[in-house]
C-alpha positions as CSV (number, residue, x, y, z in Angstrom):
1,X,0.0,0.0,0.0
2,X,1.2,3.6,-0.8
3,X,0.3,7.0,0.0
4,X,0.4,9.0,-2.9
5,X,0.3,12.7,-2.9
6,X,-0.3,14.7,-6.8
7,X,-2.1,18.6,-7.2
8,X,-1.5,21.8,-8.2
9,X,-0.2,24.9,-5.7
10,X,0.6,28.7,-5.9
11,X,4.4,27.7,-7.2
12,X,3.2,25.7,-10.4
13,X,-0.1,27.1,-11.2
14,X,-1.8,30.6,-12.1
15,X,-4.9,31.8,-10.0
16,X,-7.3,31.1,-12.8
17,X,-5.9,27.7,-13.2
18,X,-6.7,27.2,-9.6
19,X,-10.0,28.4,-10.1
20,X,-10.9,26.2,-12.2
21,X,-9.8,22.8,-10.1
22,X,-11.4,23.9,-7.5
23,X,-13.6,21.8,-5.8
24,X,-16.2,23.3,-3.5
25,X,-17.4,21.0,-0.5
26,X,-20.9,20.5,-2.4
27,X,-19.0,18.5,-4.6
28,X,-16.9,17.2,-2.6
29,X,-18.6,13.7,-1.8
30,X,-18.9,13.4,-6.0
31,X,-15.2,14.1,-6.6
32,X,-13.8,11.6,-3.7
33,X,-16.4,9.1,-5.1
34,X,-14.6,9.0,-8.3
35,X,-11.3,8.6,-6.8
36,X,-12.4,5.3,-5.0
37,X,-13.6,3.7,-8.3
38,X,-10.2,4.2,-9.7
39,X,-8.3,0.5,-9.9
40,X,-6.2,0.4,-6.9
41,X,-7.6,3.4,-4.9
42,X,-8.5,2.2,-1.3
43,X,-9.0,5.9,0.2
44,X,-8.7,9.4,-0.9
45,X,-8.7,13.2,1.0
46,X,-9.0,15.8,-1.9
47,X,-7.7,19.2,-0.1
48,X,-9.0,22.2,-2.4
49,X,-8.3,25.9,-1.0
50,X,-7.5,29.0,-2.5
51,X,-4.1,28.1,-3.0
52,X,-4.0,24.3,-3.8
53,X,-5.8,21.5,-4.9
54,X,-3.9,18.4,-3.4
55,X,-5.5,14.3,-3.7
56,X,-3.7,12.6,-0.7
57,X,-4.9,8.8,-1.3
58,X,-4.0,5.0,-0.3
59,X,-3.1,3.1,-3.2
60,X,-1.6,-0.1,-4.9
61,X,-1.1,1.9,-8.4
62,X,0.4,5.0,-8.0
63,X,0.2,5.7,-11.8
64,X,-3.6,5.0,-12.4
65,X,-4.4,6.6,-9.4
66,X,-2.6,9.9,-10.8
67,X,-4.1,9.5,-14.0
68,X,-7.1,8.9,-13.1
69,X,-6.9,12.4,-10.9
70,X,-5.4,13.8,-13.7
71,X,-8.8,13.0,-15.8
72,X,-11.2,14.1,-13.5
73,X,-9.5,17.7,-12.9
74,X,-9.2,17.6,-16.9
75,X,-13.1,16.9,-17.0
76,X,-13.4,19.9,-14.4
77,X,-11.0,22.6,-16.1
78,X,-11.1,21.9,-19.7
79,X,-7.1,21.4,-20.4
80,X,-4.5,19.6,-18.7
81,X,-2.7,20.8,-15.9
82,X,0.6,20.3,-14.4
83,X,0.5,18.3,-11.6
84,X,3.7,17.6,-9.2
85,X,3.2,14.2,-7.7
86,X,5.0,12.4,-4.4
87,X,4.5,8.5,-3.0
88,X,5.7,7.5,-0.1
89,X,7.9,8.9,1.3
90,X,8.2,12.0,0.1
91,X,4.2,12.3,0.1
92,X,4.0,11.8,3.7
93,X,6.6,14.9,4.3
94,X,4.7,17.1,1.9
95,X,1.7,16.5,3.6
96,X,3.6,17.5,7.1
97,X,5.0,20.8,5.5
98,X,1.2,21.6,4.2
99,X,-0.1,21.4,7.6
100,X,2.5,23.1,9.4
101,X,2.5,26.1,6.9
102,X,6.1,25.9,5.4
103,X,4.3,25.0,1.5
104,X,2.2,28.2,1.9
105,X,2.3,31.1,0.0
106,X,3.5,32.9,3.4
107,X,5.6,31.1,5.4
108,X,4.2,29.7,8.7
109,X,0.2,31.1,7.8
110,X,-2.3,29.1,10.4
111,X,-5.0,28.9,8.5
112,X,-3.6,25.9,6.3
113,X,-3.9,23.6,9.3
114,X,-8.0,24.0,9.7
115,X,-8.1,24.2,6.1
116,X,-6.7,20.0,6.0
117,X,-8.5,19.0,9.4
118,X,-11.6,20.2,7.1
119,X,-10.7,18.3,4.2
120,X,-9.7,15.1,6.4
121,X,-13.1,15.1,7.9
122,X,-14.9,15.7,5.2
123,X,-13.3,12.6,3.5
124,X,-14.4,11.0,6.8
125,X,-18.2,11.8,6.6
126,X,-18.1,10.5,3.0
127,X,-16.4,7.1,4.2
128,X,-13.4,7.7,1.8
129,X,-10.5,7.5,4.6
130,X,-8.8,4.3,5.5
131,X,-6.5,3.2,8.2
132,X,-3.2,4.8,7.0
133,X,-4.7,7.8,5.9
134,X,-6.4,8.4,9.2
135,X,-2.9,7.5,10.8
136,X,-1.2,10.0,8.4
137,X,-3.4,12.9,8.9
138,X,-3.9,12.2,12.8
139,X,0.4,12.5,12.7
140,X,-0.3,15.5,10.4
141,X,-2.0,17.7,13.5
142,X,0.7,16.6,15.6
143,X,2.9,17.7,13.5
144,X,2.0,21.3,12.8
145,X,0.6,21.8,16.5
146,X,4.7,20.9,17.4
147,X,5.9,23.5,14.6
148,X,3.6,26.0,15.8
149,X,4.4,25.5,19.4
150,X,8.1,24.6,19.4
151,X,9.5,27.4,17.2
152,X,8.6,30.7,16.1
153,X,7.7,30.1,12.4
154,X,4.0,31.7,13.1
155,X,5.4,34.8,14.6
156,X,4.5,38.2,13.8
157,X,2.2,39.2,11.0
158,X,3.4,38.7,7.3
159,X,1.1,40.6,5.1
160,X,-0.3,44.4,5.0
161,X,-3.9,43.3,6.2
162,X,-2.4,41.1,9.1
163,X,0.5,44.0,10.3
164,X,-3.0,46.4,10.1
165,X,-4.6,44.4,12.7
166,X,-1.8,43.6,14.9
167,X,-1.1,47.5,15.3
168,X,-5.0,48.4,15.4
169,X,-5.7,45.8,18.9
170,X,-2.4,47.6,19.7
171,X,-4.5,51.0,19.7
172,X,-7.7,49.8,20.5
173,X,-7.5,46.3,22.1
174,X,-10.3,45.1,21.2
175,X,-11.6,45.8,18.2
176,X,-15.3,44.3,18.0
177,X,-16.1,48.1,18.9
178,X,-14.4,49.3,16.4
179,X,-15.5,51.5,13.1
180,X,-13.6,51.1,10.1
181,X,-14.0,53.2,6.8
182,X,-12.9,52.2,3.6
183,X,-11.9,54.7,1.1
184,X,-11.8,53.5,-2.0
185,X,-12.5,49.8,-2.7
186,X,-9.4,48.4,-4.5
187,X,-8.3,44.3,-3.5
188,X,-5.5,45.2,-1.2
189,X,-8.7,47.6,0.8
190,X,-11.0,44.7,0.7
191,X,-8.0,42.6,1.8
192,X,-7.2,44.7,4.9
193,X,-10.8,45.3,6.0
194,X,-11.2,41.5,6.1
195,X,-8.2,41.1,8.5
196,X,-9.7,43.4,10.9
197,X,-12.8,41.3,10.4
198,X,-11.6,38.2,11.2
199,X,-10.4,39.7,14.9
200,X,-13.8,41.1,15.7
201,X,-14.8,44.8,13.4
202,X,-18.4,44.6,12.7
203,X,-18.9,47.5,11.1
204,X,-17.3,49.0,7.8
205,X,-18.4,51.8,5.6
206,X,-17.7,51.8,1.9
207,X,-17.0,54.8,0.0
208,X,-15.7,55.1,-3.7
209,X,-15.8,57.5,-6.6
210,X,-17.9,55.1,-8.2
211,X,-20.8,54.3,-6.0
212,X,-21.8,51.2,-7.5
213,X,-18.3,49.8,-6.5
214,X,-18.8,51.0,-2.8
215,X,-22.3,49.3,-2.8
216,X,-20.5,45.6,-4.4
217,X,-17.6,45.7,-1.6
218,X,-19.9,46.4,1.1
219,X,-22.6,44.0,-0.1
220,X,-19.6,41.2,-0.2
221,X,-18.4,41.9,3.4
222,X,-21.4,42.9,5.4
223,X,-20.9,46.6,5.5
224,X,-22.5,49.9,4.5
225,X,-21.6,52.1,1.4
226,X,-21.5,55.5,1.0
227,X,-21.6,58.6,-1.8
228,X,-17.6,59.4,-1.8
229,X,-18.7,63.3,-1.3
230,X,-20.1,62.5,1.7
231,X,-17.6,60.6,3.3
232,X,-16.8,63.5,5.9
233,X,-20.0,63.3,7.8
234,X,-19.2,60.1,9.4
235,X,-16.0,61.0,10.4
236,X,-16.8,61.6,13.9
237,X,-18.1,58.1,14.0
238,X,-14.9,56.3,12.9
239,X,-11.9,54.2,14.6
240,X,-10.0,53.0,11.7
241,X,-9.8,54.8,7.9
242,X,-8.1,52.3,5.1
243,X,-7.8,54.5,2.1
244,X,-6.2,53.3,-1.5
245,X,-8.6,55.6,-3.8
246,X,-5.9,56.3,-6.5
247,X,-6.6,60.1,-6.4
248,X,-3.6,61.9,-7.9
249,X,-3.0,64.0,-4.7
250,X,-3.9,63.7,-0.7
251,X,-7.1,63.7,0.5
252,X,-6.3,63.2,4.1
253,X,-5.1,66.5,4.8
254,X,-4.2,68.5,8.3
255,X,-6.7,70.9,7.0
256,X,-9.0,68.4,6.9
257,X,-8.7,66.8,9.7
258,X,-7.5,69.0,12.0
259,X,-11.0,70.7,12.5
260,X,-12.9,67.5,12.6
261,X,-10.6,65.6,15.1
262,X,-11.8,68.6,17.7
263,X,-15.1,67.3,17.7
264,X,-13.7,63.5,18.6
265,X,-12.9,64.2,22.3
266,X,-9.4,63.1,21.6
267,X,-10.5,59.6,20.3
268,X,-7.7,57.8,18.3
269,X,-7.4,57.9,14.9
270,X,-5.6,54.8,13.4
271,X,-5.0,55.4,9.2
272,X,-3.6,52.9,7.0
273,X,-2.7,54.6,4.0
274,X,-2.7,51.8,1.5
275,X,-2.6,54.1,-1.6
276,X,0.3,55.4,-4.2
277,X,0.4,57.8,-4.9
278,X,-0.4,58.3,-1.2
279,X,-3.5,59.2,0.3
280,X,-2.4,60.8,3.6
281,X,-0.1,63.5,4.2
282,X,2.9,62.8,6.7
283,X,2.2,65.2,8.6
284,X,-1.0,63.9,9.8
285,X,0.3,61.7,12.1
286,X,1.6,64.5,14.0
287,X,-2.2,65.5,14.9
288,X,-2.8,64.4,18.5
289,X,-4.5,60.9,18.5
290,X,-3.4,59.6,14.6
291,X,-1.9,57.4,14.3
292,X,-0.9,56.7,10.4
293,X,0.9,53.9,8.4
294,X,1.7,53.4,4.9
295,X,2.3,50.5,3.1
296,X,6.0,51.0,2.6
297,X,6.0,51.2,6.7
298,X,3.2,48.0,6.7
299,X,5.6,45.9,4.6
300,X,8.9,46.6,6.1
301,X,7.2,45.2,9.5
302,X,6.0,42.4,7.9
303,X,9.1,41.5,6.1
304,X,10.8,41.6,9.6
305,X,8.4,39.4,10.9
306,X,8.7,36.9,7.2
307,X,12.7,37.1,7.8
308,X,12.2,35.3,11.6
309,X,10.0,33.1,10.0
310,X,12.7,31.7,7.3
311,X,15.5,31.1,9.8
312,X,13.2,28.7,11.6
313,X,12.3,26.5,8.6
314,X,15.4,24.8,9.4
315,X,13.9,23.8,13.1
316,X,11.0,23.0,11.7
317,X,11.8,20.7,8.4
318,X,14.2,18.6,10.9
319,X,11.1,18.1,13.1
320,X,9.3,17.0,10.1
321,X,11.7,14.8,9.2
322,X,11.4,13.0,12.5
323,X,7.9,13.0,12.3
324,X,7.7,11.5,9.3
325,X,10.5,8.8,10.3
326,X,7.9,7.5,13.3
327,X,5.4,7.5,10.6
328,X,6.6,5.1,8.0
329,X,8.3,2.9,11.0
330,X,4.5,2.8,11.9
331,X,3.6,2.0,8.2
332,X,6.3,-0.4,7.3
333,X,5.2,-2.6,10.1
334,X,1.7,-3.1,9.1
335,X,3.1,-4.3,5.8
336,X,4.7,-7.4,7.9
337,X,1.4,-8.4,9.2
């Protein structure tokens, strides 16, 4: 019996390739279905996310079963894609590094590990798991929950959005209080305003030259738009102001703002200018209570943060590799029963 590991991933594979593979958890029951009525397949976990689409199965034929996964995504997509495939060993390490973040578009990311309990247990419900994958993915969790707690490969934040909310609880500790405005609703806004999401904002205005944009972005993250000329009357209202409109000069001035931050009671005023040209001037953050960051100042923390991150891949591949020795001890000897 092997465990075979073949899909497609950020490194080998365009966005709107990945789009296309995707498979979405109503058809997830369908997809592993078809896996177990290839010749040789015992089990199969199909792990689709935003950034791979990864088979993980127990096999006697290594070849049919990738062929066979290389049809079905063929069916899905409409042309062949390129597909890097592992067996055991090497599949049972690349599953380890996927859990524990270090095969992630950012190094050490968190989410990755509830995104493959997920897949695991959604293979479970559909009765597609067998003994060795259960073993294997059960040793997986171990795995990544040693990475994450053993070393620092998940510390600090790594991308604009997730430096944004680190410094924001730093302001405002919690932040399910919070008001954040959006000024101008470009990706890397939409990006940022779902960080601060995820830790707790509830409520987020939307205002954009083009109202019918404001009214989209708000509609697809639960917030309120708002006519871009009126912006200002809200002010008094807001905790947070993430602006990238791509107006050719500053619109948040100290003439501005200085008058309307009177009327806050000394409130704080965190701004993350995510625009460039930029949105803010400097000399904002001087006002009493702003506190403003750009996204050359946003990156060079998270780079700090990514740079921590690399030296401890080291640590964490040679705990991997231990892990993954246990493992196929564990396997080999089932094979002399």
């Amino acid at each position: 019996m092997n465990i075979f590991c073949a899909g497609i991933n950020h490194k080998i594979a365009s966005l709107s390739m990945r789009e296309q593979a995707a498979i979405h958890d109503r058809e997830m029951a369908t997809v592993l279905e078809q896996m177990r009525k290839i010749d040789g397949v015992s089990g199969a976990v199909m792990l689709s996310t935003c950034n791979r689409v990864e088979l993980y199965a127990s096999t006697l034929c290594p070849l049919q079963t990738l062929q066979g996964f290389q049809k079905i995504l063929h069916e899905r997509s409409g042309e062949m894609l390129p597909l890097y495939h592992h067996t055991t060993p090497t599949a049972v390490r690349h599953l380890f590094r996927v859990a524990s973040g270090l095969d992630s578009m950012v190094i050490g990311e968190t989410e990755i590990l509830g995104q493959v309990k997920k897949a695991y247990m959604l293979a479970a419900e559909c009765g597609t798991t067998t003994s060795p994958l259960h073993r294997l993915f059960q040793h997986a969790f171990r795995v990544a929950k040693s990475v994450r707690t053993e070393t620092q490969i998940t510390r600090g934040a790594v991308s604009v959005g997730s430096v944004a909310v680190e410094l924001a609880e730093k302001i405002f500790g919690k932040l399910d209080q919070c008001r954040v405005m959006i000024l101008g609703a470009g990706e890397i806004s939409e990006r940022t305003a779902r960080s601060l999401q995820s830790r707790g904002v509830r409520s987020v205005i939307v205002s954009n030259r083009t109202y019918e944009r404001a009214a989209a972005l708000a509609a697809e993250i639960g917030g309120m738009a708002l006519h871009f000329d009126h912006w200002e009357k809200t002010f008094l209202d807001v905790d947070i102001i993430i602006s990238s409109t791509g107006a050719p000069h500053a619109i948040l001035t100290v003439e501005k703002l200085k008058p309307l931050l009177k009327q806050r009671q000394q409130r704080p005023l965190f701004v993350i200018d995510l625009a460039v040209p930029r949105d803010a001037e400097p000399a904002i953050n001087k006002l009493p209570g702003v506190f403003l960051y750009d996204i050359d100042s946003l990156q060079q923390i998270a780079a700090q943060s990514l740079d921590i991150r690399r030296q401890e891949v080291v640590r964490c591949e040679s705990m991997i590799e231990e892990h993954a020795g246990t493992f196929l001890k564990w396997l080999q000897s089932r094979k002399k029963h």
